[in-house]
C-alpha positions in Angstrom: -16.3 113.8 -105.2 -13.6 115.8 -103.8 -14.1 115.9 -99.7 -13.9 119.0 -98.3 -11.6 119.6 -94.5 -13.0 121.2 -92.1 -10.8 123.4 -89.4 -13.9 123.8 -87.1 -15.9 121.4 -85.5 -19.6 120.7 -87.6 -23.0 120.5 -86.2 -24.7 117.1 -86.4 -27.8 119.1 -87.7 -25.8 120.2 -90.4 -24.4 117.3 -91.3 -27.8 115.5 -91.3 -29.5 118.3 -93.7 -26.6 117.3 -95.9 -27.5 113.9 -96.3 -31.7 114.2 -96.3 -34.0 116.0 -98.5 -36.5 118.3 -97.1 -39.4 116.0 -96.8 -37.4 113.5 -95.1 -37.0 115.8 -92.4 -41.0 116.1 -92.0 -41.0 112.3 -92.5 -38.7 112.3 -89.7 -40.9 114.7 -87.3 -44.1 113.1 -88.1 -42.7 109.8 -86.6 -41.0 111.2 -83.7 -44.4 112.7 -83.0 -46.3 109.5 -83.4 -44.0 107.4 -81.6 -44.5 110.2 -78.6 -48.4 110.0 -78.7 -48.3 106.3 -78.9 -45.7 105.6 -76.0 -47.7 108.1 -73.8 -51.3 106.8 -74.6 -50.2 102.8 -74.0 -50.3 100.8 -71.4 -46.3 99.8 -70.6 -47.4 96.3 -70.8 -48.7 97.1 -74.4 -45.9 98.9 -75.8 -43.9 95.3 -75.8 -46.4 93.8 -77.9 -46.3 96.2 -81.0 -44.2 98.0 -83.3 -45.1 101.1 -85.5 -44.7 99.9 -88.8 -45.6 102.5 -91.4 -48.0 105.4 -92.2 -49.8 104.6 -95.7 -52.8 106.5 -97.2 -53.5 108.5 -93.6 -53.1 105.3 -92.4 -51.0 104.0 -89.3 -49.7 100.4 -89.6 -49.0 98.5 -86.5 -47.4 94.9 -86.0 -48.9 93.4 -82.6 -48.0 89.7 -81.5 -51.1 88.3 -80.5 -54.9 88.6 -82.0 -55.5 89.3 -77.4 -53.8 92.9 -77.7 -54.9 94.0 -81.3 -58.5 93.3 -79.5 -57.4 95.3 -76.4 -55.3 97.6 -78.8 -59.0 98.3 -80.8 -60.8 99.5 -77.6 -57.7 101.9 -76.5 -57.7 103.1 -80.5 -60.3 106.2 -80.5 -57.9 107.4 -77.7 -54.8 107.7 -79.5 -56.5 109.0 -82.6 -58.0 111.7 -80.6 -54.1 112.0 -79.6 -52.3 112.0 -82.7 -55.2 114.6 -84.0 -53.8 116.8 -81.2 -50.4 116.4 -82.2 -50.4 115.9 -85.9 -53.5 117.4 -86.4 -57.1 117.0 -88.1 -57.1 114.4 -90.9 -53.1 113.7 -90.8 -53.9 110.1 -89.5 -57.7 109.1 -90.0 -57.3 105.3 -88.9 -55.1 102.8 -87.0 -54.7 99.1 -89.0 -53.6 96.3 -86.9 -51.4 93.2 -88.4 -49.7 90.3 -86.7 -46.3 90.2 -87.0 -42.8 89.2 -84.8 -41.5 91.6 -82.5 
C-alpha cells in the first residue's frame, strides 16, 4: 500500500475512523459509558479492587480480588444497574457477574 503525504495537519478522529469499523466505535462508547457509571457509583476504596472485564450476552464481567468485595460489590449491584439503565438504557446490561481474578 502506497502511503499517502499529507500537507495539512490530520485530525486524530479521523485517523482513528481509519483504522476501526463502525461498530467498534459503539464498542468504544458503550465502555466509556460503563466505565463512567461504574467509577461514579463505587466507593474509591472499591474501584482498586476490580477491573471491568468484558460485556457478554447483556452481561457485565468483573474481576474483584477478594470473595469480601464481590459480597460488598453484590449489595451496591442493583445500584449501578439502575445506573447503567440510565446511561445505556433498558435491557443493554441486564446483570453484573463477579469472578476473582489479579488486579
Amino acid at each position: 500500500m502506497k502511503r499517502t503525504i499529507r500537507t495539512k495537519p490530520v485530525a486524530l478522529k479521523e485517523v482513528l475512523q481509519g483504522l476501526l469499523r463502525p461498530g467498534d466505535w459503539e464498542a468504544l462508547k458503550q465502555r466509556r459509558l460503563i466505565r463512567g457509571v461504574w467509577e461514579a457509583v463505587l466507593p474509591p476504596r472499591l474501584l482498586s479492587q476490580t477491573r471491568l472485564v468484558e460485556v457478554r450476552r447483556r452481561e457485565l464481567w468483573v474481576e474483584v480480588t477478594t470473595p469480601a468485595w464481590t459480597q460488598e460489590l453484590q449489595f451496591l449491584k442493583p445500584r449501578v444497574l439502575e445506573e447503567l439503565e440510565k446511561s445505556l438504557g433498558r435491557g443493554v446490561i441486564k446483570d453484573i457477574r463477579f469472578s476473582l481474578g489479579k488486579i
